[in-house]
VEXTOR-40231 format. One record per atom (N, C-alpha, C, O, CB): z negated, y, x negated. Coordinates in steps of 0.1 Angstrom, whole numbers, padded with zeros to 4 digits, always signed. Glycine has a CB too. Layout:
BEGIN
ZYX;...
END
This chain:
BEGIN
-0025-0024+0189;-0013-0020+0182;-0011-0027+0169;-0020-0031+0161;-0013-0005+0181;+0000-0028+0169;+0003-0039+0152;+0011-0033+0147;+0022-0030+0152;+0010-0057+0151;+0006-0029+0128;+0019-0018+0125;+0026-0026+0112;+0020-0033+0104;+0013+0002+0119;+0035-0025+0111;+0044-0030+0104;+0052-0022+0095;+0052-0010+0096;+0051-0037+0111;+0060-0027+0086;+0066-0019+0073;+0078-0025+0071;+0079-0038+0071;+0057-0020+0059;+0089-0016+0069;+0101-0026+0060;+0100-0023+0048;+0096-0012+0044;+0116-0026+0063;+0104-0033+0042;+0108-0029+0030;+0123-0037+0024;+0128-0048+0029;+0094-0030+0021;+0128-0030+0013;+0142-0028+0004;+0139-0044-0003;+0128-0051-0003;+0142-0010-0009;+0151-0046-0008;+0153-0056-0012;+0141-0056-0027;+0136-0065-0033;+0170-0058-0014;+0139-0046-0027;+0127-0041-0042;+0112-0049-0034;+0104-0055-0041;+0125-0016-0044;+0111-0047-0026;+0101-0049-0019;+0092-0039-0020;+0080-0041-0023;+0096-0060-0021;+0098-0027-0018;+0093-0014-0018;+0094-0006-0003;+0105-0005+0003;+0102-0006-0029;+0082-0001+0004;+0081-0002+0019;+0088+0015+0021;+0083+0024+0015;+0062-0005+0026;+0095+0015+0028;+0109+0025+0032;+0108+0031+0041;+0113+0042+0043;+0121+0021+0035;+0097+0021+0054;+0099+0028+0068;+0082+0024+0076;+0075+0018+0067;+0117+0021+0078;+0079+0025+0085;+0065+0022+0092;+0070+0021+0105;+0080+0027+0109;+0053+0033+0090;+0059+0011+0115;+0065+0016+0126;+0052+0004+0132;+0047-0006+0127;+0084+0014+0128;+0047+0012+0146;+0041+0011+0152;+0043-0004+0165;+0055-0006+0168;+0041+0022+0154;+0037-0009+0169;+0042-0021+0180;+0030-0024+0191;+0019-0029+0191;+0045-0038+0171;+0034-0021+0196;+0026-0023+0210;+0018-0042+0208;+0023-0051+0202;+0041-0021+0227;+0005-0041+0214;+0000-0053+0211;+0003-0065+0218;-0002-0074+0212;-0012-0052+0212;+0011-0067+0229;+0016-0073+0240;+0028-0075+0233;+0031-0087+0235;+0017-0065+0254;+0036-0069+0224;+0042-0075+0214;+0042-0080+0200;+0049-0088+0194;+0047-0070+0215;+0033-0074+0196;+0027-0078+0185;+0013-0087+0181;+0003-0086+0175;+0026-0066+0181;+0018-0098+0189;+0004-0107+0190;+0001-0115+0180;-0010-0118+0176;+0003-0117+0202;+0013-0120+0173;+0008-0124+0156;+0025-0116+0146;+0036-0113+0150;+0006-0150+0152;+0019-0116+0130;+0032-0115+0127;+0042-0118+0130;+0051-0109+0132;+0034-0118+0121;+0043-0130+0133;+0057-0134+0136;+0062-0133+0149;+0074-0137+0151;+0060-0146+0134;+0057-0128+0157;+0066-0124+0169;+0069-0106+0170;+0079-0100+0174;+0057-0131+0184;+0059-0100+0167;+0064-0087+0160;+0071-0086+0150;+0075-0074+0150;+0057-0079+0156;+0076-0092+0141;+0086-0094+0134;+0098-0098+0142;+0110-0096+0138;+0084-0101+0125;+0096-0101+0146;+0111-0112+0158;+0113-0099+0164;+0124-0094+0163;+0106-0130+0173;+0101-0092+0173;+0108-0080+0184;+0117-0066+0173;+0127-0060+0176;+0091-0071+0195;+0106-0064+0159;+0115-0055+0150;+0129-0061+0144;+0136-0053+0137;+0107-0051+0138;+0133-0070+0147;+0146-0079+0142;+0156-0072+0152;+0166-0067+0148;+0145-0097+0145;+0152-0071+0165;+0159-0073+0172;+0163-0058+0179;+0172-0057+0187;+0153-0084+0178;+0156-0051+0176;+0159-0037+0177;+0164-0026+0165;+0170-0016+0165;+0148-0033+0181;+0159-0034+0158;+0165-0026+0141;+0178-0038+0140;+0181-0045+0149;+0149-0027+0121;+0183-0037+0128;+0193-0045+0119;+0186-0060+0117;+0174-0061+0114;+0195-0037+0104;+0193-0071+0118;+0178-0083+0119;+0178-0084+0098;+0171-0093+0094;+0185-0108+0131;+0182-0078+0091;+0186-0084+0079;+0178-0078+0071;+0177-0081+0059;+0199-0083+0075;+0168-0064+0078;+0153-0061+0075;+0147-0071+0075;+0147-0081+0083;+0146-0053+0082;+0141-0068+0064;+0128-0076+0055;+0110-0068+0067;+0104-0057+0064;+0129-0067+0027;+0108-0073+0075;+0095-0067+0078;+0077-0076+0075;+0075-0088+0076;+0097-0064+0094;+0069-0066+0072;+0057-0071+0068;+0046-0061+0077;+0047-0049+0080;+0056-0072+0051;+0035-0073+0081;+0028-0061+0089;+0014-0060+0079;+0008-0068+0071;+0024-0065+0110;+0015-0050+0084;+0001-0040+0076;-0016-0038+0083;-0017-0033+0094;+0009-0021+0076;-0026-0040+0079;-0036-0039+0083;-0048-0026+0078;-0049-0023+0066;-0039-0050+0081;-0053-0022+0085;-0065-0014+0080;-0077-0020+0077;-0085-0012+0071;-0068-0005+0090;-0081-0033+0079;-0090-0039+0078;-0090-0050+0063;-0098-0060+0063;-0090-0044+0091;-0082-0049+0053;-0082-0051+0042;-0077-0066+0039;-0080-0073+0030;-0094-0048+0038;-0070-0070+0049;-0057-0078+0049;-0045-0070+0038;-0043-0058+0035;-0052-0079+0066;-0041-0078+0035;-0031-0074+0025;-0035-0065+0014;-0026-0062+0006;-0021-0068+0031;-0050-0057+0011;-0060-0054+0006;-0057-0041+0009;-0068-0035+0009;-0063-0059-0007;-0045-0032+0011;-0044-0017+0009;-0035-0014+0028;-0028-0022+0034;-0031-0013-0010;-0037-0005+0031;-0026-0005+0042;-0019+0003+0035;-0022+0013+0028;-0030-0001+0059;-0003-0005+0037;+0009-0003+0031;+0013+0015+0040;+0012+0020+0052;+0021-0018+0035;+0019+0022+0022;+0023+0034+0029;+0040+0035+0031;+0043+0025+0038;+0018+0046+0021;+0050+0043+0028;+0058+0045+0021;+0060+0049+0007;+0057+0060+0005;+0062+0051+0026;+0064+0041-0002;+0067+0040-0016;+0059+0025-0023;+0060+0018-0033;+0060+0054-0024;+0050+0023-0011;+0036+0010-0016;+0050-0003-0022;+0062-0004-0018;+0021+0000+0005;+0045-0010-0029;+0055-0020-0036;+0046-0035-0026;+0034-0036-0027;+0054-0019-0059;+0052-0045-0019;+0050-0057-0017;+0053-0071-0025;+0062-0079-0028;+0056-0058-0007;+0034-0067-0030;+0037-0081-0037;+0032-0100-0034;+0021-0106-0033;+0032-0077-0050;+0041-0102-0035;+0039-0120-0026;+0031-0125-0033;+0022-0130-0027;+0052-0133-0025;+0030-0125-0040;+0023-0139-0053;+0009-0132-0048;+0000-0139-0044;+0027-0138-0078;+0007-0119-0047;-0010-0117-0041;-0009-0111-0027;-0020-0107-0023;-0020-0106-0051;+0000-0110-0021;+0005-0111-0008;-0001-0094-0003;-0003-0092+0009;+0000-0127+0001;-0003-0086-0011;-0010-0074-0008;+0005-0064-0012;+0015-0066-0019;-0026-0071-0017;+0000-0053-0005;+0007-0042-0009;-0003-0034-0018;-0015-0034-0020;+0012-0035+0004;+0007-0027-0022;+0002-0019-0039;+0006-0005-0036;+0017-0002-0030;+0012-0026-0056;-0002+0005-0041;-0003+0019-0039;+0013+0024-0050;+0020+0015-0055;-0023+0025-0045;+0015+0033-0053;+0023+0039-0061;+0016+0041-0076;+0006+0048-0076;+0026+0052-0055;+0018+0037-0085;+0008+0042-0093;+0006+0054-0096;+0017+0061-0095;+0008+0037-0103;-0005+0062-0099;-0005+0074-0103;-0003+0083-0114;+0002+0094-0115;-0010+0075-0101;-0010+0075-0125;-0003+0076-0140;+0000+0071-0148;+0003+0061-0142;-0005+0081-0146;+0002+0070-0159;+0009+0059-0167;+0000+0052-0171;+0001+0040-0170;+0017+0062-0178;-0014+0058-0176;-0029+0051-0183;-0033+0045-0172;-0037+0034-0175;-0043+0062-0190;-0034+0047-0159;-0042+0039-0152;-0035+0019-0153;-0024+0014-0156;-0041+0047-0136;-0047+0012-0147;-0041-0002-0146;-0040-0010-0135;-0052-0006-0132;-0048-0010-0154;-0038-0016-0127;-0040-0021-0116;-0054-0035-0113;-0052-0047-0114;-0025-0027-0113;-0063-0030-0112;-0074-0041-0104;-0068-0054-0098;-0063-0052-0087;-0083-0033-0090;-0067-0066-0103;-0064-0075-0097;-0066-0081-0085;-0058-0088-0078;-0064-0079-0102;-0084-0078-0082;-0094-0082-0071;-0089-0072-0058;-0091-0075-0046;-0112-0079-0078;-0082-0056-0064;-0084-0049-0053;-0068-0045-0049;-0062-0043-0038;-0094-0036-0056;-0062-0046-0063;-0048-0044-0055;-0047-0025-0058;-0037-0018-0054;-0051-0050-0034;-0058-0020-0065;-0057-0007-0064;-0057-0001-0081;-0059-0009-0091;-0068+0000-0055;-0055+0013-0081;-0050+0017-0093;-0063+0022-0099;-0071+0026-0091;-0038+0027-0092;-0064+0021-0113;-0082+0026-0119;-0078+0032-0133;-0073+0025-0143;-0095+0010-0122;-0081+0042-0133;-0085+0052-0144;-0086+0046-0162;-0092+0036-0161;-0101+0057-0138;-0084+0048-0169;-0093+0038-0184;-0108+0042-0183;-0118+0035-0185;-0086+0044-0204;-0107+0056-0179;-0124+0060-0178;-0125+0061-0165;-0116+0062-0156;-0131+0075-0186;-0142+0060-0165;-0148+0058-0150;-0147+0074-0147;-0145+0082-0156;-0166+0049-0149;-0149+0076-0136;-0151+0085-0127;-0166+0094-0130;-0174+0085-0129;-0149+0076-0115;-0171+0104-0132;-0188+0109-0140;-0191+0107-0123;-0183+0110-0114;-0192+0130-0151;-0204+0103-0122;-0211+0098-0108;-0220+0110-0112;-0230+0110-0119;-0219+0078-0106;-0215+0121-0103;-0226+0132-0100;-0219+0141-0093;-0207+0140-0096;-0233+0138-0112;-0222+0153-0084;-0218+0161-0078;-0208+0169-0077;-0204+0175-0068;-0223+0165-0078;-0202+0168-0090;-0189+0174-0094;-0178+0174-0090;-0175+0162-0087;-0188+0172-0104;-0167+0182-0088;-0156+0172-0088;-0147+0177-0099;-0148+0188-0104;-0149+0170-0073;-0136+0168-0102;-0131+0166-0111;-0116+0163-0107;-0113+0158-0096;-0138+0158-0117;-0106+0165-0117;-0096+0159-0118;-0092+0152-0127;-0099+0151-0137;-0091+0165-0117;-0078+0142-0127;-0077+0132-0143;-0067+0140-0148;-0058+0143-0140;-0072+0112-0143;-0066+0145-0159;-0062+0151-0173;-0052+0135-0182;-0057+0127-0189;-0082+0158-0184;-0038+0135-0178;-0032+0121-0183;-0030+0127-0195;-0034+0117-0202;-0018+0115-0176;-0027+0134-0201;-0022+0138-0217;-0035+0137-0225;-0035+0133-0237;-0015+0156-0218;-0048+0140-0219;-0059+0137-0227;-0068+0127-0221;-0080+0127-0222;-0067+0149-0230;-0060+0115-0213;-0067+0108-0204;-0085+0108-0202;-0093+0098-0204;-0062+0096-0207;-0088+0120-0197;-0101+0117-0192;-0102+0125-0181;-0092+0132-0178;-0113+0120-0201;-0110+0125-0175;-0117+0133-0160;-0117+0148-0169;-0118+0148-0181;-0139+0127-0153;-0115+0163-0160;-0114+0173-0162;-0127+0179-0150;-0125+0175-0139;-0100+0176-0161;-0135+0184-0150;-0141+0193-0141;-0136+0203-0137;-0130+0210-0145;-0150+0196-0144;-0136+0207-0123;-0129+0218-0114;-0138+0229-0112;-0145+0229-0102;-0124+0214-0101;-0137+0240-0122;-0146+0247-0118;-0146+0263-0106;-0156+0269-0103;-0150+0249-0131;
END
């Protein structure tokens, strides 16, 4: 199965959609069969779980070409985007111990949940 994404002239992904593998044997011909069943003037990009395009694209993920990955939503304003990963990171690390925690944006640090 080969899943694929449209996305808006933003290059912001809008919709998901599944493709049988018999049609989806590389991008571009699963793109040609979603052309041709949707509107052809969708923009489609296919998505991987295996860390192609580095994230599998959700709805809201933004497509970006220059690193050809899709990008998560960000989550808060302090976080920054990892260039290597394509994903969103905290200013502070995460406390590596049993706990769990939540991130506190107004006092940007980790909160414990007690």
């Amino acid at each position: 199965m080969g899943s694929f994404v449209q996305v808006d002239t933003n290059n912001i992904v809008i919709r998901g959609v599944v493709v049988a593998d018999e049609i989806a044997v590389d991008e571009s011909s699963g793109i040609a069969y979603l052309r041709t069943i949707y509107d052809s003037t969708f923009t489609w990009r296919q998505t991987y779980k295996d860390g192609t395009r580095k994230n599998y694209a959700g709805i809201g993920f933004t497509y970006n070409a220059d690193k050809d990955a899709f990008i998560p939503i960000q989550p808060y304003a302090s976080w920054v985007l990892d260039d290597n990963t394509c994903k969103w990171v905290s200013p502070v690390a995460l406390p590596d111990d049993d706990k769990i925690y939540t991130w506190d944006e107004e006092n940007t640090e980790w909160k414990e949940i007690e």
